[in-house]
Structures are given as structure tokens and as C-alpha cells.
DOFI-285216 format. One record per residue (C-alpha): residue in three letters; x, y, z. Coordinates in pm, whole numbers, padded with zeros to 5 digits, always signed. Layout:
// residues N
AlaXYZ;...
END
This chain:
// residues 262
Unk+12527-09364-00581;Unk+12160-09406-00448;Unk+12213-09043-00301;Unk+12276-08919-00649;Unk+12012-09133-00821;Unk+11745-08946-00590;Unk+11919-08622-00655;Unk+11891-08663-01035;Unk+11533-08787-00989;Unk+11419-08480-00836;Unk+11605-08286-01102;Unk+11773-08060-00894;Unk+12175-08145-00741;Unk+12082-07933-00454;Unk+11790-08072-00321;Unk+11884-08219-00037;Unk+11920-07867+00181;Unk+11825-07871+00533;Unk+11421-07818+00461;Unk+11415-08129+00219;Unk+11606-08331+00500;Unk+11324-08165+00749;Unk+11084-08334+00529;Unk+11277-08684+00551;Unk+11315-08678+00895;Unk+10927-08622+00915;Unk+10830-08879+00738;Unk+11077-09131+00916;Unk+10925-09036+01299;Unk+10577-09027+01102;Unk+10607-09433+00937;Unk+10835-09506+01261;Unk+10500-09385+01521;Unk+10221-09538+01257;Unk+10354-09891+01246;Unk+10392-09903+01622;Unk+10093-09743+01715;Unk+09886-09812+01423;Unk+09854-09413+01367;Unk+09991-09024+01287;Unk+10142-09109+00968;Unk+09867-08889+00779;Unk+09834-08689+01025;Unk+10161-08603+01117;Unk+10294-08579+00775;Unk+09978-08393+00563;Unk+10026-08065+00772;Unk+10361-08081+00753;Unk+10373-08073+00360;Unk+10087-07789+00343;Unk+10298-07573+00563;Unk+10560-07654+00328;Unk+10358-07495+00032;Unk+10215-07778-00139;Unk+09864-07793-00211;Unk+09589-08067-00094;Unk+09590-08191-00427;Unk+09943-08255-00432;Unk+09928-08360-00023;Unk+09679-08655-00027;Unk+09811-08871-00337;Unk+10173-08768-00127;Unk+10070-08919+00122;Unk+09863-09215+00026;Unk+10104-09366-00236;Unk+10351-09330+00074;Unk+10134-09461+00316;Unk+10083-09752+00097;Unk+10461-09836+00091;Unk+10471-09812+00474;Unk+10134-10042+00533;Unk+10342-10297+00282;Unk+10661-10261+00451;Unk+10494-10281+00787;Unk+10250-10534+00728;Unk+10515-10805+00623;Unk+10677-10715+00972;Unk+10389-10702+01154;Unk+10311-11084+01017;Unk+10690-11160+01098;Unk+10638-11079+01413;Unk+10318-11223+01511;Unk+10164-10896+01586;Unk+09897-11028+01254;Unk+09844-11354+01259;Unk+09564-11596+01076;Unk+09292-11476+01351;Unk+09302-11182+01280;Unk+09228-11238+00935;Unk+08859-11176+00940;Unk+08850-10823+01162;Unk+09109-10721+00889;Unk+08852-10789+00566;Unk+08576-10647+00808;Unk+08797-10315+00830;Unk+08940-10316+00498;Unk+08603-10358+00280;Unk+08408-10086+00417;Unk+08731-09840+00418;Unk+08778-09937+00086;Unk+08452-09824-00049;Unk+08413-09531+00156;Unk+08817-09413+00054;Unk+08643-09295-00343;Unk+08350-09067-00147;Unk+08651-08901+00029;Unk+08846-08871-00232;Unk+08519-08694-00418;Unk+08440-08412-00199;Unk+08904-08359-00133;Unk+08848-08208-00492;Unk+08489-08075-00483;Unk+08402-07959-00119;Unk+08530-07751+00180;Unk+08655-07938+00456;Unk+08502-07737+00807;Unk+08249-07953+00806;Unk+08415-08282+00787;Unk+08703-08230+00965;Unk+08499-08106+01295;Unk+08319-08445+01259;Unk+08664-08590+01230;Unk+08785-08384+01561;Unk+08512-08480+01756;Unk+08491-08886+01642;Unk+08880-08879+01757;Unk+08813-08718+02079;Unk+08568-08897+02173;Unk+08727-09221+02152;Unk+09048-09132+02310;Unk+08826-09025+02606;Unk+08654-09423+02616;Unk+09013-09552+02569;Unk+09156-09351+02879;Unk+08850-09344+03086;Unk+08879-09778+03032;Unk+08492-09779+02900;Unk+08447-10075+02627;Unk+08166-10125+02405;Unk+08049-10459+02262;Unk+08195-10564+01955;Unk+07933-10605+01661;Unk+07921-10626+01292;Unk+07746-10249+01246;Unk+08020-10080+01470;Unk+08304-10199+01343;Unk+08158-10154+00964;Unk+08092-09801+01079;Unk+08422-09742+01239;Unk+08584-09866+00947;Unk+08351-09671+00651;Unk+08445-09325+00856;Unk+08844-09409+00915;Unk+08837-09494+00513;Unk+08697-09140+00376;Unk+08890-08956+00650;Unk+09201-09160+00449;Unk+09045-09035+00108;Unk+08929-08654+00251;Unk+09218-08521+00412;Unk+09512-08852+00388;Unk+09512-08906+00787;Unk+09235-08991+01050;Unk+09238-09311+00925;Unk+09477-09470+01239;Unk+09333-09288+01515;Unk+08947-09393+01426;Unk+09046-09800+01323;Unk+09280-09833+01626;Unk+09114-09672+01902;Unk+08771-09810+01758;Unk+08910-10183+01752;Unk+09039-10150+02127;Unk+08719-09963+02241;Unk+08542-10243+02127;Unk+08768-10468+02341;Unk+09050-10591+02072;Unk+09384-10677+02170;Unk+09657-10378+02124;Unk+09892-10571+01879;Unk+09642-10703+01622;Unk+09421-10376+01638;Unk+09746-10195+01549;Unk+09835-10455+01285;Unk+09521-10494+01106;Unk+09484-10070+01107;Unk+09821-10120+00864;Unk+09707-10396+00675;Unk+09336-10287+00615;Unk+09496-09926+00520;Unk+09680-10107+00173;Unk+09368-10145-00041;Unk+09229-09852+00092;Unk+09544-09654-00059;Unk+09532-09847-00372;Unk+09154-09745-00419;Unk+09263-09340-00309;Unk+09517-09329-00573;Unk+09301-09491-00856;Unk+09014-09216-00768;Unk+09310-08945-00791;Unk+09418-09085-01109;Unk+09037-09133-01273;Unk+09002-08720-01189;Unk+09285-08658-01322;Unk+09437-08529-01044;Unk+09781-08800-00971;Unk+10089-08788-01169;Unk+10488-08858-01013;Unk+10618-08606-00860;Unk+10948-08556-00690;Unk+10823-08576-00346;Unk+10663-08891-00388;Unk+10999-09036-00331;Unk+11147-08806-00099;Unk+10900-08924+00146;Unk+10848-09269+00036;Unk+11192-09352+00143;Unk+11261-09288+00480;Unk+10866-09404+00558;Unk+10989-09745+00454;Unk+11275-09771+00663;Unk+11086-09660+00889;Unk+10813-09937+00900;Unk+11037-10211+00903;Unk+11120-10096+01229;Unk+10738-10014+01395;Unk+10621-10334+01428;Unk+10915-10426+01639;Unk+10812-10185+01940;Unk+10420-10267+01890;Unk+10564-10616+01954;Unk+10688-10495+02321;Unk+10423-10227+02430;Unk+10186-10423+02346;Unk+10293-10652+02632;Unk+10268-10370+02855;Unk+09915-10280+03015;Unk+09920-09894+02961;Unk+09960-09936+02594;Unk+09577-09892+02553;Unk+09650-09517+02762;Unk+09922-09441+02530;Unk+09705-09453+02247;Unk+09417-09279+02403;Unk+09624-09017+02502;Unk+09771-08958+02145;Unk+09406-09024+02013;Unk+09270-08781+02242;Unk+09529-08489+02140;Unk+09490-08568+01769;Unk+09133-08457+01842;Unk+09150-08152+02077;Unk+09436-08068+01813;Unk+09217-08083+01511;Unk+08898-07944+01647;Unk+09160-07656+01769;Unk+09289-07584+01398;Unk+08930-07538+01308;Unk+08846-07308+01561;Unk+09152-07085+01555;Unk+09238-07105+01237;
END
């Protein structure tokens, strides 16, 4: 029944062929790696969908409305699980609010400007702070760097729908935060950060439902009621922090790679 309700949704019985499962499956590992290691989702998921054929305008609101479902989904988890708790209340306002306002500037220059420019700043900010994470150098923790940490991670969400993750998580540990909460808060900061995206698609006219809205909202919230659960036990273990500069660190080499080849 709920197999045929999303088939009828999408208005077309033969949807689900092996490329629209692809796509499910995608967003599943994407939502499953974000809500355990606070990032990917975006990043995973926005190339994935432009290699599929849709276009930026289409990819972003994709993936911030699904994003938004996943920070939900794992947020409550996270919470459940004691990965968020009331302490971490304040780091999570002092991410959220400068992501938030920054998310609309993004959002701008997605619809008005080429991206070479901003995504080698993106490349190299990523880099650069998977490098501190594995190379175990930790800065002070201040008001101004975590405000600017947060104000770029929210218009990389608003620019290009990822970079968002790597930038909060890696940014919260380099400046010597605990691997659970710095994981949880990147989810929980992320949800009015989405909300704002979406409203800045919708004010330039540029959001309406689509069919693949749901196809990978879906399997993204399975998917992030699940995360939380494994940031739970790695972040018990002491190479979490490498993990995550090591995934950080690729992200970067990765975009800065795209840019220079192509």
C-alpha cells in the first residue's frame, strides 16, 4: 500500500526501476553517515542528483527540505540518546544563529552567481581543518570562531546544499569539543538553517513539490533514526576525532579536485 501511494505520488507506476532505487539507497548511506558523523549528507547526495540530470535549482531545495527531515529525525535520537543534552544547549544557538542568517546570502548568489569561486574557498576551509583534526592541533574556543565557523558552514548549506557538516563538526572539535555533542549540535543547528533555505527558495520563486522530494526524504529518515545510535559508540572510542578528519580531509582534496579537473 505505502509502495503504491509513493508510486502514484510520483505519477508514474514504473518509477521505482533500478536508477530510482540507486537514488534511495543514496540517500539512506547519505542520512545513515550524517547523523553519525555529523556530515556528507549534502555532500554525498547533491552530486549524486546533478549527475542524475537535475539542475541546482532543483538539487538544493532537494536536498534541504530532506536534510531538514533527517536533522528532525536525528535530533530527537540524538537527545534520546544523550549524544545532545541541556549543555549543549548554548554551542547549539551559537551555531544555529549565525548559520541561520548566513543560509539567505547563500541561497542569493545559488541563483545569481557562479560557484568557482566559492566552492575553492569551500575546498580549502575543509582541508584545512581535516589536516588540524588529524595532525591533533586544537585552537581555543572563542565567541568570534565559532560565530565564524558557523556563518561559513550556513551559506555553504544555502550555496551548494552540503559543506555545512564538515565545517560545524570539524570546527567544534578543532576548537576542543567533545565528538558526540559536536556531531549532535551540527544536526540540530542544521534545522532552522533548512527552514530559512527553503523560505529564500520559495520568496524567489524558485521551490515547489516535486516528486523527488519524497523519494529521498524517505529512506533519509529511516536512516537518521539509526545515526545517532553509532555516534553514541564511536564516540567512546579515541580515534573518532581521526575518522572525521580523515573524511573531512577527503571531502576537501575531493572538492578542490572537481574544480581543478573539471
Amino acid at each position: 500500500m505505502g509502495l503504491f501511494l509513493l508510486q502514484r505520488l510520483t505519477g508514474d507506476l514504473t518509477m521505482f526501476d533500478l536508477f530510482t532505487l540507486s537514488i534511495l539507497l543514496v540517500a539512506f548511506i547519505a542520512a545513515l553517515i550524517d547523523t553519525s558523523l555529523g556530515m556528507c549528507y549534502g555532500t554525498i547526495l547533491s552530486p549524486i542528483l546533478l549527475i542524475a540530470g537535475y539542475s541546482p535549482e532543483i538539487v538544493v531545495p532537494t536536498v534541504l527540505l530532506s536534510q531538514l527531515v533527517v536533522d528532525i529525525g536525528g535530533g530527537l535520537t540524538h537527545t534520546k540518546v544523550k549524544n545532545f543534552t541541556r549543555k549543549d544547549i548554548k554551542v547549539a544557538l551559537l551555531v544555529a544563529i549565525p548559520a541561520t542568517i548566513f543560509v539567505s546570502l547563500g541561497v542569493f548568489l545559488n541563483v545569481n552567481l557562479p560557484k568557482t569561486i566559492t566552492k575553492t574557498y569551500i575546498g580549502l576551509i575543509v582541508t584545512l581543518l581535516g589536516l588540524l583534526l588529524l595532525l591533533g592541533i586544537k585552537l581555543r574556543k572563542t565567541f568570534k570562531r565559532l560565530v565564524f565557523i558557523s556563518s561559513l558552514a550556513g551559506f555553504n548549506k544555502g550555496f551548494m546544499g552540503g559543506g555545512f557538516g564538515p565545517v560545524v563538526v570539524s570546527g567544534q572539535i578543532v576548537l576542543n569539543h567533545n565528538v558526540r555533542p559536536s556531531v549532535s549540535i551540527g544536526d540540530i543547528a542544521e534545522i532552522p538553517v533548512c527552514i530559512v533555505g527553503l523560505l529564500a527558495f520559495a520568496v524567489l520563486g524558485k521551490l515547489s513539490f516535486l516528486p523527488i522530494y519524497l523519494i529521498v526524504a524517505v529512506p533519509a529518515l529511516i536512516a537518521s533514526l539509526i545515526g545517532p545510535y553509532i555516534t553514541m559508540r564511536i564516540g567512546q572510542k579515541n580515534y573518532a576525532e581521526k575518522v572525521i578528519g580523515v573524511i573531512t580531509l577527503i571531502l576537501g582534496f575531493v572538492t578542490l579536485l572537481k574544480i581543478l579537473f573539471g
